[in-house]
C-alpha positions as CSV (number, residue, x, y, z in Angstrom):
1,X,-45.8,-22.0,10.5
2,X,-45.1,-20.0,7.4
3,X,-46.9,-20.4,4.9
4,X,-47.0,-19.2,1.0
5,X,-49.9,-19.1,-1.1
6,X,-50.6,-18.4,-4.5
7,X,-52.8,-18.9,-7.0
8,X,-53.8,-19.1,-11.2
9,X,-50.2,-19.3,-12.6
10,X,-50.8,-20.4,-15.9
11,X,-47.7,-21.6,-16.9
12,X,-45.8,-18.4,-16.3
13,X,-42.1,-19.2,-15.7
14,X,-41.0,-15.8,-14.7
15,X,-44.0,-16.1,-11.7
16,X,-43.2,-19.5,-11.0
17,X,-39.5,-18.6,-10.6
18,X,-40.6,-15.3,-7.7
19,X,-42.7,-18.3,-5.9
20,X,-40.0,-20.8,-6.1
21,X,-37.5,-18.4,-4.8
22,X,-39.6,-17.2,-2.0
23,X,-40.5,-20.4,-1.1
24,X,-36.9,-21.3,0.2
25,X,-38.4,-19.4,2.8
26,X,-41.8,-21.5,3.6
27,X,-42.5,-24.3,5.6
28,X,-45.8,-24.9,3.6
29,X,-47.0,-23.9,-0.3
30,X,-50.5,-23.8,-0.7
31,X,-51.3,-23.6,-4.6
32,X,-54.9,-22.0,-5.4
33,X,-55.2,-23.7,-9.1
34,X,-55.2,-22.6,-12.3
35,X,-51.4,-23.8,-12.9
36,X,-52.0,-24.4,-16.6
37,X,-53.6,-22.4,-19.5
38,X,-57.3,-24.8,-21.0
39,X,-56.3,-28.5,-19.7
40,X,-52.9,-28.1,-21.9
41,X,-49.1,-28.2,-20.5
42,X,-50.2,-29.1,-16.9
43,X,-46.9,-31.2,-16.4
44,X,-44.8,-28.7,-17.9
45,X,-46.4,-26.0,-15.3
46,X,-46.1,-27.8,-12.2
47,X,-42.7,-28.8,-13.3
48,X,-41.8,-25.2,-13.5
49,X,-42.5,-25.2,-9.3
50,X,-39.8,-28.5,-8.8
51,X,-37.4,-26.1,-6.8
52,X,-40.2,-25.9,-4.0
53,X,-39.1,-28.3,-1.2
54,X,-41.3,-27.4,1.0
55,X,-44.9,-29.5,1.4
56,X,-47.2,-28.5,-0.6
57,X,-50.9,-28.4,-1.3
58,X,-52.6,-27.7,-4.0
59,X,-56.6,-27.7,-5.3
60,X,-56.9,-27.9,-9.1
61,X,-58.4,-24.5,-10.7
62,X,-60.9,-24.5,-13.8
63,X,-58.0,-25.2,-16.0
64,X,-57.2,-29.1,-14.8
65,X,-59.4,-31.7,-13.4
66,X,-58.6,-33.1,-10.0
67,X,-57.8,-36.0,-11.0
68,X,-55.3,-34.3,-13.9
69,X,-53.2,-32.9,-11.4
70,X,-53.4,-35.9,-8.7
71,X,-51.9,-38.1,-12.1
72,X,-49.1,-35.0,-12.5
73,X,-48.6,-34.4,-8.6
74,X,-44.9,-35.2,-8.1
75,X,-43.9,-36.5,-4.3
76,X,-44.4,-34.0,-1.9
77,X,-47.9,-32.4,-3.2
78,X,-51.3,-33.2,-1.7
79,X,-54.4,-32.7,-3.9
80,X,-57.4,-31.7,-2.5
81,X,-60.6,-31.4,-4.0
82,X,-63.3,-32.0,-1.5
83,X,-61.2,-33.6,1.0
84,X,-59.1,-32.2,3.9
85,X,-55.2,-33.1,5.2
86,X,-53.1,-31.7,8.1
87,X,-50.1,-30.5,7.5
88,X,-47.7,-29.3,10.8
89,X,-50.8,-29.4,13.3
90,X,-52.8,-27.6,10.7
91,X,-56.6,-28.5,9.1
92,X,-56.6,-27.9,5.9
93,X,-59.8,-28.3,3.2
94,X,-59.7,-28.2,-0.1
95,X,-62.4,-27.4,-3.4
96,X,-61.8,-27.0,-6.6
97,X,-62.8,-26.0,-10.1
98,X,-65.0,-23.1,-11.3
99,X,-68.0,-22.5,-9.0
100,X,-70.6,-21.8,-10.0
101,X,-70.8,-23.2,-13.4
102,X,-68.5,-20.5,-15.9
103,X,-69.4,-19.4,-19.7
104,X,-66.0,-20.5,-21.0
105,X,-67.1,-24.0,-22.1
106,X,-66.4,-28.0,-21.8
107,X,-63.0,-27.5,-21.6
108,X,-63.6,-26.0,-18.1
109,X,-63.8,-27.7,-14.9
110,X,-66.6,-26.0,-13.0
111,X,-69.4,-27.0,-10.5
112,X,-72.7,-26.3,-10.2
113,X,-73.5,-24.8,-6.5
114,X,-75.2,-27.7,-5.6
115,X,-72.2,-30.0,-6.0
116,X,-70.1,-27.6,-4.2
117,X,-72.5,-27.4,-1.0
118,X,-72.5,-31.7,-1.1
119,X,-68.6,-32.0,-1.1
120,X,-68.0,-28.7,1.1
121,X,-70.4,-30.6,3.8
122,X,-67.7,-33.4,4.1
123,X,-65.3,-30.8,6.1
124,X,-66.9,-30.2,9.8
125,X,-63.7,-28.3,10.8
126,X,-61.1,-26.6,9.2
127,X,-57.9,-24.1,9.8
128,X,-57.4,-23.4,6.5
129,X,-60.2,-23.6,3.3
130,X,-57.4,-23.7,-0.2
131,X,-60.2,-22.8,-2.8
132,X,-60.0,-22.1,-6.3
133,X,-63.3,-19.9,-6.4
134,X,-64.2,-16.9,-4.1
135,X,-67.5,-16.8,-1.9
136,X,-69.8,-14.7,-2.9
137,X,-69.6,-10.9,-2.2
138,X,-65.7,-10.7,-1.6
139,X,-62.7,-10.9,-3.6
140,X,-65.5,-12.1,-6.8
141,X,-65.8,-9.2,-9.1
142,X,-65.0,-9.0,-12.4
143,X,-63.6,-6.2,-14.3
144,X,-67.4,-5.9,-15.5
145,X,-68.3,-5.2,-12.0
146,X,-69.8,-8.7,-11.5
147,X,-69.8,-10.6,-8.6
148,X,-70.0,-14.0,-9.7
149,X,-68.7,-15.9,-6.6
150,X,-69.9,-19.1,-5.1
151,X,-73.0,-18.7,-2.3
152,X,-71.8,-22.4,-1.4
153,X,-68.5,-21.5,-0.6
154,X,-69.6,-18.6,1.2
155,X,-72.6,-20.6,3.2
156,X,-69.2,-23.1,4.6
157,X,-66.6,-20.5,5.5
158,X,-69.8,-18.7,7.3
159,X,-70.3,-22.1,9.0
160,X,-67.1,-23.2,9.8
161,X,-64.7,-20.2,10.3
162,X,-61.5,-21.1,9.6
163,X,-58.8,-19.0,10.2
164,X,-58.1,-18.4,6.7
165,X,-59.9,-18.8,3.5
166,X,-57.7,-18.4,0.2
167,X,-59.0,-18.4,-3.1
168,X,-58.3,-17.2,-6.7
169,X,-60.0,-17.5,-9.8
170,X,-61.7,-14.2,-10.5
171,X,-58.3,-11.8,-12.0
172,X,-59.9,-8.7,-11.4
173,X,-60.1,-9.2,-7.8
174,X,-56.2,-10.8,-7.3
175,X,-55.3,-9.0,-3.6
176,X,-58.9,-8.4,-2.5
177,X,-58.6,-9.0,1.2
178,X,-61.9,-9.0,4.1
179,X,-63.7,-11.0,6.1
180,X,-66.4,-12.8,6.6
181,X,-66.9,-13.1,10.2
182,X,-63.8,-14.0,12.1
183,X,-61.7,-15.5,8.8
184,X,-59.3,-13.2,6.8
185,X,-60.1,-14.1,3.0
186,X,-57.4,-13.6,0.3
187,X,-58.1,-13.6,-3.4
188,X,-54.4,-14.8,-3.8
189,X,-53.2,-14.1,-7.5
190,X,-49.8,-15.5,-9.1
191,X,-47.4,-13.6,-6.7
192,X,-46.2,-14.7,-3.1
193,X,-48.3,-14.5,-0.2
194,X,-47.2,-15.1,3.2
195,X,-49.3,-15.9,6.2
196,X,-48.1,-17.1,9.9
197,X,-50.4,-19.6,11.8
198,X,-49.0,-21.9,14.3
């Protein structure tokens, strides 16, 4: 299967536009969050993405709640926020929102670490964790030279190692690849990435 993922588009047509185009390629779109800019426009954004045809999954980011983007979702798009689907033969598992907890505010959808280890138990096996934040220790730093990733997240892709883990988030990380044990992880950032699982 090939798959495209990306992540924190914030309403950018011109970025949209490169991921609808390469997405005439895909046979699944997996969206990272963050498709809108502070809970605002999410509609609009997702509606700049109506030339993908292909499936597509998506996890809200810090920007929308879940339950935002499940009332915007147009036919076609699965929302996932601490629940799994399969797709083609492939497990996926998704989490949202901003873990841990961010400084930006109420505006922000975030989750303590705590919240994030109770609905990340739910999954028991997965091929694919979408996340919106990084593990902590890869693909987390900030341009500050903070790692502020999740310990939660990184505690379940430790436990179940899925084949891939893709993430976002963090901007100052977008392209950080590594691993943690045997799963590739991918800070994705608003530009086409292409995997192949079958």
């Amino acid at each position: 299967m090939k798959i495209l993922a990306f992540s924190d588009l914030h309403a950018a047509p011109s970025r949209a536009q490169a991921l609808v185009d390469a997405a005439q390629e895909a046979d699944l779109v997996l969206g990272a969050g963050d498709f809108c800019n502070h809970r605002g426009g999410l509609a609009e954004a997702l509606a700049l993405l109506d030339g993908i045809t292909a499936p597509r999954v998506f996890v809200p980011g810090n920007h929308e709640s879940a339950q935002e983007l499940a009332a915007v979702a147009k036919p076609g798009v699965t929302v996932l926020h601490g629940a799994g689907c399969e797709v083609g033969g492939l497990r996926i598992f998704g989490l949202g929102y901003g873990v841990p907890v961010t400084p930006f505010g109420d505006w922000s959808c975030d989750m303590t670490e705590e919240m994030a280890e109770t609905k990340l138990a739910a999954c028991a096996e997965a091929d694919i964790l979408l996340l919106h934040s990084p593990p902590k220790g890869l693909g987390d730093v900030t341009g500050q030279g903070q790692s502020v990733g999740s310990v939660a997240i990184r505690d379940a892709i430790t436990r179940l190692q899925p084949r891939l883990a893709l993430c976002g988030h963090i901007h100052d990380s977008w392209g950080i690849r590594g691993r943690i044990g045997e799963t590739e992880l991918v800070n994705l950032g608003p530009v086409p990435n292409w995997f192949h699982l079958e």
